[in-house]
C-alpha positions in Angstrom: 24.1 -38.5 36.6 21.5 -37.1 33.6 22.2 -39.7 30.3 20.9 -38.7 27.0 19.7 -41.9 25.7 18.8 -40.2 22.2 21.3 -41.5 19.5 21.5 -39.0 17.0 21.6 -39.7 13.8 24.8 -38.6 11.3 22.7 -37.0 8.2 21.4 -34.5 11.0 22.7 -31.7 9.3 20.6 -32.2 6.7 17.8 -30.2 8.7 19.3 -27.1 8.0 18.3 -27.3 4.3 14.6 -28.6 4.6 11.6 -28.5 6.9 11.0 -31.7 6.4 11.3 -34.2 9.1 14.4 -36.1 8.7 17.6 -37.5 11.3 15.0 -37.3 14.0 17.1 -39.7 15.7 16.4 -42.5 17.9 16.2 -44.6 21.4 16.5 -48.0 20.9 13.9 -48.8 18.3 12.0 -45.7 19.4 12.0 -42.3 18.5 13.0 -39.4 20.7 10.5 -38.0 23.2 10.9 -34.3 21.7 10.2 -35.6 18.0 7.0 -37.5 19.3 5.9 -34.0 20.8 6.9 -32.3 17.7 4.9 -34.7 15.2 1.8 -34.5 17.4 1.8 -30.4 17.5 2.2 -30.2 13.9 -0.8 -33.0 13.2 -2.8 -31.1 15.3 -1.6 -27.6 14.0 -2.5 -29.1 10.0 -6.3 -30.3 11.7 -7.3 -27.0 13.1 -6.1 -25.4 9.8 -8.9 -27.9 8.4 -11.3 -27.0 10.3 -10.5 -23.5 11.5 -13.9 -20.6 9.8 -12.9 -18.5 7.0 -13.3 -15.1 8.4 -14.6 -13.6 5.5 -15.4 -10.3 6.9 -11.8 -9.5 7.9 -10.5 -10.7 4.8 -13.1 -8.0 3.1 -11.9 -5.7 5.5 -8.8 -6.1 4.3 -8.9 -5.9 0.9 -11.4 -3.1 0.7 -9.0 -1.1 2.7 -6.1 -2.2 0.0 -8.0 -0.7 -2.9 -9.8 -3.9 -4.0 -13.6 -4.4 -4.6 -15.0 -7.0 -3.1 -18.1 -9.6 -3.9 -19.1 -12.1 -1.3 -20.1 -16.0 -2.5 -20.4 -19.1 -1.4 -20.7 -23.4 -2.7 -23.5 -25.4 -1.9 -21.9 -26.5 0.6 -24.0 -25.8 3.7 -21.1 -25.9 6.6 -17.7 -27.5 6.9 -18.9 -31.1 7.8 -20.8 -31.6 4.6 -18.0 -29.7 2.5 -15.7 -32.4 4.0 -18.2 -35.0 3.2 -19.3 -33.7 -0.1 -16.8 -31.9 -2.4 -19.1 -32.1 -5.1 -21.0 -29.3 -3.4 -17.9 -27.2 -3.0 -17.6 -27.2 -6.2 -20.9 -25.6 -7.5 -21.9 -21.9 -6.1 -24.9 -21.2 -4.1 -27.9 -20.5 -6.8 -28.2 -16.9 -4.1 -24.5 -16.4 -4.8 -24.9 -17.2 -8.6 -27.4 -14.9 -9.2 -25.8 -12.2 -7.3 -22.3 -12.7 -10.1 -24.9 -12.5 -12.7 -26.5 -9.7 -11.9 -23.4 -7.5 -12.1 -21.9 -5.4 -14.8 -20.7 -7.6 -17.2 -16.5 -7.8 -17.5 -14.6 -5.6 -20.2 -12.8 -7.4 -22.4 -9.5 -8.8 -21.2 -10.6 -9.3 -17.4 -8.8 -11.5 -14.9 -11.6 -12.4 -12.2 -9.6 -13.5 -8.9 -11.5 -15.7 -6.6 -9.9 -15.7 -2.5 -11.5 -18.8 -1.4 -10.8 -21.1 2.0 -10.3 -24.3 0.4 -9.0 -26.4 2.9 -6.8 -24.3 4.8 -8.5 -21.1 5.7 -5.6 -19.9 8.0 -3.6 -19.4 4.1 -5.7 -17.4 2.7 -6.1 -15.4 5.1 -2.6 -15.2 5.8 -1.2 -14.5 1.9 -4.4 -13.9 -0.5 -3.9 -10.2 0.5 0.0 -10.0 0.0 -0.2 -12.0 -3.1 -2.4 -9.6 -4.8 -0.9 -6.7 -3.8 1.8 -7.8 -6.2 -0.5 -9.2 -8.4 -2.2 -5.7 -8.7 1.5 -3.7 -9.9 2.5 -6.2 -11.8 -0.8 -6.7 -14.2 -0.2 -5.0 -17.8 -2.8 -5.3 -20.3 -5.4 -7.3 -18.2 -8.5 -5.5 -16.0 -8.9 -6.8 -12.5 -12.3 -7.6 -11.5 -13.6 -6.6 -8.0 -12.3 -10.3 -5.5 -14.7 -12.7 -5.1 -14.4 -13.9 -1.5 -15.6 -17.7 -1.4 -16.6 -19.8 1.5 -17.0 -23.9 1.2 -15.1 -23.9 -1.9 -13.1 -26.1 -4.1 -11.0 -24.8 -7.2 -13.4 -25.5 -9.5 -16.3 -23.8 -8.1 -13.6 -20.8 -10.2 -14.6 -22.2 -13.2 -18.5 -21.1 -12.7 -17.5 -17.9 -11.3 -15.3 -17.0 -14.2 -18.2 -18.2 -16.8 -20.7 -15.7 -15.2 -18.3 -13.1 -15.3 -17.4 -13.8 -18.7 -13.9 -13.4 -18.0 -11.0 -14.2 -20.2 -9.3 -16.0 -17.5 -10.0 -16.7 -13.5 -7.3 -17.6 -10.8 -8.2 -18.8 -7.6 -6.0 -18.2 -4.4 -7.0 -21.4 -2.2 -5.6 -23.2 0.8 -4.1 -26.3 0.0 -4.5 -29.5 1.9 -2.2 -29.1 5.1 1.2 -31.2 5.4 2.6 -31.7 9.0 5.1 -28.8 8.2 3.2 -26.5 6.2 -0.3 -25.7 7.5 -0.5 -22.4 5.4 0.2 -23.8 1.8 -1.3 -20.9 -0.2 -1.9 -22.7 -4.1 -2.8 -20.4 -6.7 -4.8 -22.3 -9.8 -5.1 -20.0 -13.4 -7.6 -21.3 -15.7 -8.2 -19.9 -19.3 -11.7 -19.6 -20.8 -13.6 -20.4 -17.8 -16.6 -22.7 -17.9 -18.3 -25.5 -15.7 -17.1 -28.6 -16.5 -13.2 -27.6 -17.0 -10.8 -30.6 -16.4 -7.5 -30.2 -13.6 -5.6 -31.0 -17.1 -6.8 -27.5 -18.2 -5.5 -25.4 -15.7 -2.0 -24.5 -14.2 -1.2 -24.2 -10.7 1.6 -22.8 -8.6 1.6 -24.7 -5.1 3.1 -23.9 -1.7 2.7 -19.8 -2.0 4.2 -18.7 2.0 7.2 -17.4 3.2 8.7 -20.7 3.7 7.6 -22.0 0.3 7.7 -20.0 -2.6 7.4 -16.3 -1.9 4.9 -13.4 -3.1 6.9 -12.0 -5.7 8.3 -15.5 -7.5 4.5 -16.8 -7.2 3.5 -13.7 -9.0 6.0 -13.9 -11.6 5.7 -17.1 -12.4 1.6 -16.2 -12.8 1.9 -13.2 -15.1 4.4 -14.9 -17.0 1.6 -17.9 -17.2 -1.0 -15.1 -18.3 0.8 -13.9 -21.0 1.5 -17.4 -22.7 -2.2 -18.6 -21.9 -3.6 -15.0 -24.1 -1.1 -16.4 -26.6 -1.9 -19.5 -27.3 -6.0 -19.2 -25.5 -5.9 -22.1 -23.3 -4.4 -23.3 -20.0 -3.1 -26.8 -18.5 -1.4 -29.6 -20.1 -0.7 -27.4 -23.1 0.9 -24.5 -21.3 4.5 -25.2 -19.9 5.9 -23.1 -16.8 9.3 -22.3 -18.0 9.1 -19.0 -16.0 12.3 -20.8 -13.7 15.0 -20.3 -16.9 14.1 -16.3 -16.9 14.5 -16.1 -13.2 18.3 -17.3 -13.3 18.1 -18.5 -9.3 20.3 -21.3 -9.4 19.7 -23.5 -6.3 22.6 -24.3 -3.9 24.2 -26.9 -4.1 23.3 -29.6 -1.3 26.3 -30.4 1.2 28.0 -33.8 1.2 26.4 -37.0 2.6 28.9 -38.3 5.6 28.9 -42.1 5.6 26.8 -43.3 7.9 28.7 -45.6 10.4 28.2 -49.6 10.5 25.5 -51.0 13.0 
């Protein structure tokens, strides 16, 4: 006769709200087979995420054939290993790269240079970058999109030098956020007024956890052209700027079901 030694535990219907990994359950003072095997496919699913190539050519592919123009770049960084090791160098461009930005016509007035960039999650920018600024595209009034910088190696500040040689009024960069065990695809979009090397995290706003199962294209993009407008009014980005895009969206969230009591050991 087949037993199911599993016990499972009573806050199990909890799941249905999150991704998150709760009520796994438990044998004895183990857990369940099936939530070991689960835990180590999503470890190794946020490792090759890490380490998985950029492919920049199919992400240039892709966004020529949207519309976009396209300019390729690249950190210091000389391969993944020492960008892991070294994210000082992912956060200065290559001097080849550099001189390539400033060798181009300079901006207009009131451009928005977007940089696609791998960060450390390839696998999200490839998946979103391209849906994201689709919306991005429709939804810009008042602000002159500069051809898509496609970065390799790169950390968000390595934005902040592209932007200055551009002379651009603001820069975003769409880069892949550091993977969680259920979210190897975290898309995070940082805005940064007045680009310059040397900018601090305190001076620029980011919106986190862009995917399907986080928060989607179209609120991502709202929320960022409602951050545009307010950073052109006051000229600056960060700790100054508050995202109070959430009050003009009127999206209540549901309201969370009721705890049963857990039963006495």
């Amino acid at each position: 006769m087949k037993h199911n030694l599993a016990q499972p535990e009573p806050w199990k219907m909890l799941s249905r709200w999150t991704s998150a990994r709760i009520a796994m359950g438990r044998v004895g003072a183990s857990m369940p087979t099936r939530s070991v095997l689960d835990f180590d496919m999503d470890h190794a699913r946020a490792r090759d995420a890490v380490h998985a190539p950029f492919d920049t050519g199919a992400m240039q592919s892709a966004l020529e054939e949207a519309g976009f123009s396209v300019v390729p770049a690249r950190s210091r960084a000389r391969n993944r290993a020492e960008y892991l090791r070294r994210p000082d160098l992912g956060r200065a461009l290559d001097p080849a790269s550099a001189e390539s930005l400033r060798l181009m016509s300079p901006a207009p007035s009131g451009t928005l240079t977007v940089v696609v960039a791998d960060g450390l999650s390839s696998l999200a920018s490839s998946s979103h970058a391209l849906g994201f600024l689709l919306r991005l595209r429709d939804g810009l009034v008042d602000w002159h999109l500069d051809p898509i910088v496609v970065a390799t190696q790169a950390r968000v500040a390595l934005a902040d030098e592209i932007g200055e040689l551009r002379q651009a009024e603001a820069v975003l960069i769409l880069i892949g956020e550091r993977p969680g065990l259920k979210s190897a695809d975290s898309l995070g979009a940082y805005l940064t007024y007045a680009p310059r090397k040397g900018r601090m995290d305190s001076e620029r706003n980011c919106i986190s956890n862009i995917r399907p199962a986080g928060i989607s294209y179209d609120v991502a993009v709202f929320k960022l052209l409602h951050l545009l407008d307010r950073a052109r009014a006051i000229s600056a980005t960060g700790i100054v700027l508050k995202d109070d895009s959430d009050k003009m969206l009127g999206s209540p969230l549901p309201e969370p079901p009721s705890l049963p009591t857990p039963p006495r050991r």
